[in-house]
C-alpha positions as a printed NumPy array, in Angstrom:
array([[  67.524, -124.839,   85.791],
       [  67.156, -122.986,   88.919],
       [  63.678, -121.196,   89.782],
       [  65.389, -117.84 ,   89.544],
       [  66.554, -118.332,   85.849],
       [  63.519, -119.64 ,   84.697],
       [  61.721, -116.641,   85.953],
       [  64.199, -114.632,   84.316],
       [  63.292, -116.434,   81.036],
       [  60.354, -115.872,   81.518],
       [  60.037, -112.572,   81.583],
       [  62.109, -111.788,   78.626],
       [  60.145, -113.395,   76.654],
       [  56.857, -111.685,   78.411],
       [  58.926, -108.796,   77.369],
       [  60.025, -109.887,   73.319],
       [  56.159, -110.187,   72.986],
       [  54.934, -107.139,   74.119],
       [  57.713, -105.797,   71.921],
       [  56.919, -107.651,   69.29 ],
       [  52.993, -106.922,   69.673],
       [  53.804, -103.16 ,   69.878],
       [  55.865, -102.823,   67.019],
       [  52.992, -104.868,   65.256],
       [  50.3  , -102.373,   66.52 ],
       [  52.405,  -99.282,   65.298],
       [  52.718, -100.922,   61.618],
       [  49.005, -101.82 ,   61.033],
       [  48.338,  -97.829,   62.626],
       [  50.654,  -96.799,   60.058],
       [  48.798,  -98.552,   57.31 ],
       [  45.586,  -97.954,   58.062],
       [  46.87 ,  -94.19 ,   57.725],
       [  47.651,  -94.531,   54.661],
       [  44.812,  -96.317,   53.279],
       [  42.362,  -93.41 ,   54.517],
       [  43.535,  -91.559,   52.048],
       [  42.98 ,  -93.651,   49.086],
       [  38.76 ,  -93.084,   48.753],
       [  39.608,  -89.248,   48.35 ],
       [  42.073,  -89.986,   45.844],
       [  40.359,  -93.156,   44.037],
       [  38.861,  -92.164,   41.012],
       [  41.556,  -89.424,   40.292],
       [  44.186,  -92.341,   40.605],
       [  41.434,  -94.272,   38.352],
       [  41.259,  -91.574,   35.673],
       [  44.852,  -91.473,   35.335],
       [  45.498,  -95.024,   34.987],
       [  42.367,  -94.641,   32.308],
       [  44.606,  -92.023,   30.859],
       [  47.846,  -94.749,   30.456],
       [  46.006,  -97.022,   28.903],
       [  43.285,  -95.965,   26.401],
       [  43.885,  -93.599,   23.329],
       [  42.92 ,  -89.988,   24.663],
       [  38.889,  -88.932,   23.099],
       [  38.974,  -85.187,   22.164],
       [  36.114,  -83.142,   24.269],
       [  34.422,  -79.451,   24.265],
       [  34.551,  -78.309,   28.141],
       [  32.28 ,  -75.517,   29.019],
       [  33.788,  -73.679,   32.042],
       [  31.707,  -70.708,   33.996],
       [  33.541,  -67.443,   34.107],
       [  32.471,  -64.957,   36.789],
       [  33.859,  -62.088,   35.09 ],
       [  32.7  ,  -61.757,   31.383],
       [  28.893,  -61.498,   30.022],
       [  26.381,  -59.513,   31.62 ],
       [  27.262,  -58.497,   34.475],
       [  26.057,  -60.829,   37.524],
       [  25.692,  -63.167,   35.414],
       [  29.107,  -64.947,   33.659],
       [  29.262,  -66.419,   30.959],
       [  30.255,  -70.176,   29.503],
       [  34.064,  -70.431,   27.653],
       [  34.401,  -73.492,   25.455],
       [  37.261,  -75.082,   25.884],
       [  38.843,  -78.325,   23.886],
       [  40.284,  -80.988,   25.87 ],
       [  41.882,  -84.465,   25.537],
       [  40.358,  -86.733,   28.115],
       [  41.333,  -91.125,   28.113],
       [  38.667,  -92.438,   26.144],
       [  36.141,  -94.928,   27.823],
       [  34.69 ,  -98.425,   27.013],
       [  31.454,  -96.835,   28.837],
       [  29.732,  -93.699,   28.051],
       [  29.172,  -93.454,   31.602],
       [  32.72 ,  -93.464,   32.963],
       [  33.152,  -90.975,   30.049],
       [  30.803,  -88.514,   31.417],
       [  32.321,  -88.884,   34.899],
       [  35.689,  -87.837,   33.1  ],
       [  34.608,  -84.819,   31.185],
       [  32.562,  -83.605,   34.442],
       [  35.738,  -83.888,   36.449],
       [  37.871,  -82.155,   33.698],
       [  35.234,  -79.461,   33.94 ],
       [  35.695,  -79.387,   37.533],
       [  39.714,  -79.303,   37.526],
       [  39.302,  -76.894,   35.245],
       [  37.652,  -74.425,   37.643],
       [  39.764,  -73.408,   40.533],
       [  38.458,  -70.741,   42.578],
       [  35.148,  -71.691,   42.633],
       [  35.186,  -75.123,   43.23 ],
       [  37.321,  -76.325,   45.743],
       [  40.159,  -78.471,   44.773],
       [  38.582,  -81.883,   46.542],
       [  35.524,  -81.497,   44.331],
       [  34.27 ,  -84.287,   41.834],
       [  31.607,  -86.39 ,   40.214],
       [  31.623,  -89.708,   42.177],
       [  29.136,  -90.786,   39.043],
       [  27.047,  -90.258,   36.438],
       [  24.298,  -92.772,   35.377],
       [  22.488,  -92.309,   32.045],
       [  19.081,  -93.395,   31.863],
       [  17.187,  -94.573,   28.772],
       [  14.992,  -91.648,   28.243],
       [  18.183,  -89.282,   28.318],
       [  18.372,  -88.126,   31.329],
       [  21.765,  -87.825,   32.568],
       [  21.746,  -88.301,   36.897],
       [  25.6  ,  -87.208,   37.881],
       [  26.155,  -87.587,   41.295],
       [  28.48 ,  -84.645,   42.993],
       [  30.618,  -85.216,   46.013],
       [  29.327,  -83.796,   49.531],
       [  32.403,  -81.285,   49.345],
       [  31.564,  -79.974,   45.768],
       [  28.061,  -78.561,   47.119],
       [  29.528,  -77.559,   50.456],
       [  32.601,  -75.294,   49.59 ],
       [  31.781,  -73.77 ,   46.381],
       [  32.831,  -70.305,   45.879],
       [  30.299,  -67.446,   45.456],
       [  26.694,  -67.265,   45.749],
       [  23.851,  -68.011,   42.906],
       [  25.699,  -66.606,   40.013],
       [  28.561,  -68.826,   40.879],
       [  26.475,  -71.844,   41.411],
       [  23.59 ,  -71.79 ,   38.778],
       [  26.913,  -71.247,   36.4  ],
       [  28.677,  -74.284,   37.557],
       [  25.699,  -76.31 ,   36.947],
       [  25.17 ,  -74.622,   33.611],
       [  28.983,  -75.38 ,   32.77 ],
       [  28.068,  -79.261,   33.947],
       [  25.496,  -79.712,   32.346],
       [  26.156,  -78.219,   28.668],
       [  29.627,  -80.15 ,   28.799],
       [  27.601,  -83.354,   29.152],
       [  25.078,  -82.82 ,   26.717],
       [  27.434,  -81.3  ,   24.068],
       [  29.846,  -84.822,   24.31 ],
       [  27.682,  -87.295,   25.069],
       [  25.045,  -87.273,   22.177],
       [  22.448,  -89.375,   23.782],
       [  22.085,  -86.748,   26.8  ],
       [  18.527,  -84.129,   26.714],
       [  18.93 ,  -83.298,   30.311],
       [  20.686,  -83.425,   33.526],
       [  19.871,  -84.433,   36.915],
       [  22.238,  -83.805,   40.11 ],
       [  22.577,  -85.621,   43.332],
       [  24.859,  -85.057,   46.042],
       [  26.364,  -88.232,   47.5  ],
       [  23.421,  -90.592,   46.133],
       [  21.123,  -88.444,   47.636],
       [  18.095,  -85.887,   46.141],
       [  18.965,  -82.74 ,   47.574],
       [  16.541,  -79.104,   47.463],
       [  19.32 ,  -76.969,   46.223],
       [  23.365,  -77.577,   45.375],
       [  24.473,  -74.739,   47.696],
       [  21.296,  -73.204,   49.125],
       [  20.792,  -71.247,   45.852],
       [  19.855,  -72.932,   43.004],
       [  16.983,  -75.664,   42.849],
       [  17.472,  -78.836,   42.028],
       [  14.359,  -80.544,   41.882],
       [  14.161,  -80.329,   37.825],
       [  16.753,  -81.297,   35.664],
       [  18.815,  -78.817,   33.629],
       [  18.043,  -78.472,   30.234]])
């Protein structure tokens, strides 16, 4: 083989691998794009594989409405629901929280959920709220003392063991929900 060829040969396959290393690049880009979009999306995918595969658990929902009552104030609808039943009275309060939540468009936005709810022995109920659920709710402290009203009297109301209720916002203790309504005792 002359010098020239094997230069040549050389850099087509300098070439191939850049290609080939490119091309790579661009897939794992591709995937890691749509992986981001799974945490957002985990426990709704969760909940409905729940929903496939455990008889459905018949629930009371209370849901804030801005309009009726007194005015200013709202009022709390009941409203009967079929959620996927739950081996764990704590995934079970997650589910009727977030059915709650679904259930309220317009004042919560549509990215808004319970990431969990812990229940402690002396029946306390701690749910923990996504960052977005505190940061873009609708209205001011009608709207949110009424959404933590609707919470909280869903839970207690379907989960027997629950005397109050306790909210974080992504794991952490926070002063108010929204800049309204304190948080430093539990709802009742």
């Amino acid at each position: 083989m002359t010098a020239r060829l094997k230069i040549i040969v050389a850099v087509a396959l300098v070439l191939v691998t850049l290609l080939i290393a490119f091309l790579y690049y661009r897939w794992e880009a591709e995937q890691r794009s749509n992986r981001s979009d799974l945490p957002a999306l985990a426990s709704l995918e969760l909940e409905e594989q729940a929903a496939a595969e455990t008889p459905l658990y018949q629930v009371n929902l209370y849901l804030y409405d801005p309009v009726s009552g007194k005015p200013g104030l709202g009022q709390l609808i009941q409203m009967s629901r079929e959620i996927p039943g739950s081996e764990s009275d704590e995934l079970l309060g997650q589910q009727i929280l977030n059915a709650v939540i679904r259930e309220s468009p317009g004042i919560l936005p549509p990215v808004a959920r319970v990431l969990q709810v812990f229940l402690m022995e002396d029946g306390t109920a701690v749910v923990d709220l996504s960052r977005e659920t505190a940061e873009q709710l609708s209205g001011g402290v009608t709207s949110e003392l009424g959404i933590l009203r609707a919470l909280t009297r869903s839970l207690r109301e379907n989960l027997p063991g629950v005397q109050r209720v306790r909210f974080l916002v992504d794991g952490e203790e926070r002063h108010t929900l929204s800049g309204h309504v304190s948080l430093s005792q539990p709802f009742m």
